[in-house]
N, C-alpha and C positions, 0 to 999 in steps of 0.2 A: 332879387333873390339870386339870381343868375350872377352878377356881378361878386356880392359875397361868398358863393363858392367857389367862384374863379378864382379871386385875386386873395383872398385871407384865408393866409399860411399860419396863422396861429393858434388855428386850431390841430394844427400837425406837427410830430415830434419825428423826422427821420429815423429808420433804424434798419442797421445791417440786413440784406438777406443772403439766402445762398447761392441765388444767381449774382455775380458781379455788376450785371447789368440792371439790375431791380434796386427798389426801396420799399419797406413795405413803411405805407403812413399808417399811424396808431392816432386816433383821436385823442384828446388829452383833456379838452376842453367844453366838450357837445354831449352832454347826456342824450340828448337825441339822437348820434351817432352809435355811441357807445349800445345801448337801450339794442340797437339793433345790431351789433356785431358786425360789423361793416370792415374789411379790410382790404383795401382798395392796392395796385402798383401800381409804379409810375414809372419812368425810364429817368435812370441815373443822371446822366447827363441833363441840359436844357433842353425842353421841346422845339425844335429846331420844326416850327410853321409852316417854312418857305420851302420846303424839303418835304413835308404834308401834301403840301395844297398840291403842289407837281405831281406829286404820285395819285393824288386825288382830280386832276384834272384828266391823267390818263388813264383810271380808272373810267372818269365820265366820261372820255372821250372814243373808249370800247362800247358804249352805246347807243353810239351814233358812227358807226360805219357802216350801216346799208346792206350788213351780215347779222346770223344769227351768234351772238357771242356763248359760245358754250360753256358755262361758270361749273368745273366739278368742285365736290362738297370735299373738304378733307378732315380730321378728327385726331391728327397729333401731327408731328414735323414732319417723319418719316414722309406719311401720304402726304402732306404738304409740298416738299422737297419733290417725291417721283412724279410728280403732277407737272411742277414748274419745268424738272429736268425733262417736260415729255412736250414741251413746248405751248403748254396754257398760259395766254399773256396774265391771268391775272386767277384767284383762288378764291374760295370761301370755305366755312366752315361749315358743317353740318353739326346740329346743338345734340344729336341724338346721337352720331356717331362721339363726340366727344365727351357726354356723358357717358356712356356705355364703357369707353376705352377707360375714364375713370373710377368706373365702379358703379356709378350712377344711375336711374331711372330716366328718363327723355319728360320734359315739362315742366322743366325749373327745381328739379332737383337737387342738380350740381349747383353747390353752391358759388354764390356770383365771382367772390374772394380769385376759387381758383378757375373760372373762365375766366378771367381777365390774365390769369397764369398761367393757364395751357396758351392761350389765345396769343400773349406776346412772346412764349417760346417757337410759336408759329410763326408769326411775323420775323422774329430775329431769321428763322431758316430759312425765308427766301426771297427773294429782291423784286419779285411778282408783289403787285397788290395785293390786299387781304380785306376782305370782309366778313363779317361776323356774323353768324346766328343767333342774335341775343334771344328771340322765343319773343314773348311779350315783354320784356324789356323790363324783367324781375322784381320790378317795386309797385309793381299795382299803381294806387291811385297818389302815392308817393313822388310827386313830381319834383321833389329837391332830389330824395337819394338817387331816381332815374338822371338827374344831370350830373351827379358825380360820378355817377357810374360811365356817362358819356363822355366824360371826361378824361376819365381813366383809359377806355377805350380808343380813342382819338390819340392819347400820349403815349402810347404801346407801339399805335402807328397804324391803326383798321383804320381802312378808308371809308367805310360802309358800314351798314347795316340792316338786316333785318327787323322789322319791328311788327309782329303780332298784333293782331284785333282783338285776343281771346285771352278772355280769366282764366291766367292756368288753376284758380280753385276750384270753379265754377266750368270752365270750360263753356260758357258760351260766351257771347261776342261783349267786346264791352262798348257801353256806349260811345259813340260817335265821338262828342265835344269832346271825352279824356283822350281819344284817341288823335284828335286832332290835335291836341294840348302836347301828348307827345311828341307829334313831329317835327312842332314848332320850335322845342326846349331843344331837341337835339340840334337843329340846325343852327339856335340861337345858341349855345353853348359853342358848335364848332368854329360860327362865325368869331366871339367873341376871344376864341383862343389864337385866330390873324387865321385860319383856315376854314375848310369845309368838310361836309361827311355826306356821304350819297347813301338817302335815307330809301331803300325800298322796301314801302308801305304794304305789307301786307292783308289783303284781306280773306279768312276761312268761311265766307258768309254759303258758299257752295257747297261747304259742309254742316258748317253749325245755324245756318241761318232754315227756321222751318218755314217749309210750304212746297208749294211744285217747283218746277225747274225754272217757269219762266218767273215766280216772284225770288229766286236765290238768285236768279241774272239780273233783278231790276235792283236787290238792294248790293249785289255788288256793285252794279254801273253806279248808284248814289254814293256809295263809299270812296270806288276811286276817283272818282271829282271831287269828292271833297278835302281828300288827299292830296291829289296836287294844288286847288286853292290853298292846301294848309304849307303847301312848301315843298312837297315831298319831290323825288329823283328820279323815281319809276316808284312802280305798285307792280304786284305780284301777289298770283290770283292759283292756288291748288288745288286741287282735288275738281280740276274738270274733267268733265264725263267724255267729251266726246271732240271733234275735233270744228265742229259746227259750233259749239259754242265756246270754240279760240277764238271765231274770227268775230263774234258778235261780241264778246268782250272789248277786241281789239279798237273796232268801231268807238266804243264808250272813251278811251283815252286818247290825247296826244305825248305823254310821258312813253318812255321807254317799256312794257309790258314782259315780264318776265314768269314764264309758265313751266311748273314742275313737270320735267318728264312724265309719261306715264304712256303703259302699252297701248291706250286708248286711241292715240294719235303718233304719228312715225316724226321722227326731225325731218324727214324732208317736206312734209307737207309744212311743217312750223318754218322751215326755212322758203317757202315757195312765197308764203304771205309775210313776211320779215318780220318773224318776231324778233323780238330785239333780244330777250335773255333767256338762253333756258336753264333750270337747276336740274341738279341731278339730286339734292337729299341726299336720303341714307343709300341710295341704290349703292354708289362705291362701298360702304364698308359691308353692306348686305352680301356683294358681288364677291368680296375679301374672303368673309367669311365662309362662302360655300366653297373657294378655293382650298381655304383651310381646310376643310369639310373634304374635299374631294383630293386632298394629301392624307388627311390620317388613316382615309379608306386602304388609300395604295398602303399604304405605311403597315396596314392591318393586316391586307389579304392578301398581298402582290408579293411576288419576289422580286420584279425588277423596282429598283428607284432612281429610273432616271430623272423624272421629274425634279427631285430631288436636290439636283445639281444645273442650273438654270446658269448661260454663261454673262446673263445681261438681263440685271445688274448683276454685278460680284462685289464679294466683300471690301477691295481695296478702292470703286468707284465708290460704294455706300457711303463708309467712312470718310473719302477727302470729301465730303459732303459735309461734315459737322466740324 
């Protein structure tokens, strides 16, 4: 299955877009494709592999320095860019912040078409790694369309991803084996394209898993073992409560362990026990937004607007930016 998405181009007819840099593929040939409205980018030029793998080897090899690597979330170029320009060796996205910034509801609403279009306008803006917040990885129990979509991803230039446990229709957990199936397609599609993708396997079982705390600890511990038998790069574990069950998670894995911020626990204590990755989520564009919030106030009641006129960044650094 994986070989005939790869390698047969005949079911794809190139055509102009408005980036120079893009194509958009139209199916021509797949009513199965069609059927679903699928419109996938790819980067203009050839996918240049060797050029991948490097960037995906220093991607992989920020989780193994013996530090806590701090991943913030960003949700267009701009915040992409002041992130990089602020000395983050390496960025992701946040699927909520980037839905929002296009109109969209958070859990698969944005449609897949243009994440992969926001996502590679990100990529083009900055020379840092990039990883994606696919959510559950859009195509349900769809395990072709889920590899062209990985596909697409990979040829944009994401080194990574996020990959969800959870029905975004249902919102609870989806079984185990699909999940497994997932992370097995992504890694066998990267390898098949001469590179890799550092899949961080997600599991919400702390949230959507019932029972008391200590049975949502034991089906997470089953889930992240069988995440990394299944191939996975790290696993990543949110909505923990307290900082006592950082470290007993931690115990469950040898993969790199990557833990959502949260007031519950401080970065110093997540760095004293070396956690390997922490996310910030939606905190940045939440953080964004009360800023905005705390300008229109001045803007409303104040007479002074110094705020206003900030001398870093300014307009002429922004712009030689794009």
């Amino acid at each position: 299955m994986l070989h005939r998405i790869l390698k047969d181009e005949r079911c794809y007819r190139p055509k102009s877009f408005i980036e120079e840099h893009l194509l958009t593929y139209t199916p021509i040939s797949s009513d199965f494709y069609t059927a679903k409205n699928i419109f996938f980018r790819a980067v203009k030029n050839q996918f240049q592999s060797a050029e991948h793998h490097e960037k995906f080897k220093h991607f992989h090899a920020l989780h193994y320095t013996g530090k806590t690597l701090i991943l913030p979330n960003a949700w267009d170029c701009i915040s992409a860019r002041m992130f990089a320009e602020c000395g983050f060796p390496t960025i992701a996205t946040t699927s909520a912040g980037v839905a929002w910034s296009l109109g969209y509801k958070d859990g698969e609403h944005l449609p897949a078409q243009l994440l992969i279009e926001t996502t590679a306008r990100i990529c083009k803006s900055v020379t840092v790694p990039v990883s994606a917040d696919i959510e559950s990885g859009y195509f349900g129990e769809d395990l072709e369309g889920f590899a062209l979509f990985i596909k697409q991803l990979i040829e944009i230039g994401v080194v990574g991803v996020n990959i969800e446990d959870v029905d975004e229709k249902t919102r609870n957990l989806v079984a185990l084996d699909h999940q497994l199936a997932k992370i097995q397609v992504a890694k066998s599609v990267a390898k098949q394209m001469g590179t890799d993708l550092f899949v961080n396997a997600r599991t919400d079982a702390m949230e959507k898993q019932e029972g008391d705390s200590a049975h949502k600890i034991s089906v997470c511990k089953t889930r992240i073992k069988a995440f990394s038998k299944a191939g996975a790069d790290g696993v990543f574990v949110p909505f923990i409560p307290d900082f006592e069950t950082v470290e007993t998670i931690q115990t469950a894995t040898t993969l790199p362990l990557n833990i959502m911020m949260s007031p519950s626990f401080s970065i110093a204590s997540l760095r004293q026990i070396k956690v390997a990755r922490v996310s910030l989520g939606v905190k940045p564009i939440l953080a964004t937004m009360h800023t905005i919030k705390q300008l229109s106030e001045m803007l409303q009641q104040q007479e002074d607007w110094h705020n206003l006129y900030p001398n870093d960044p300014n307009y002429p650094t922004v712009n030689s930016w794009f």
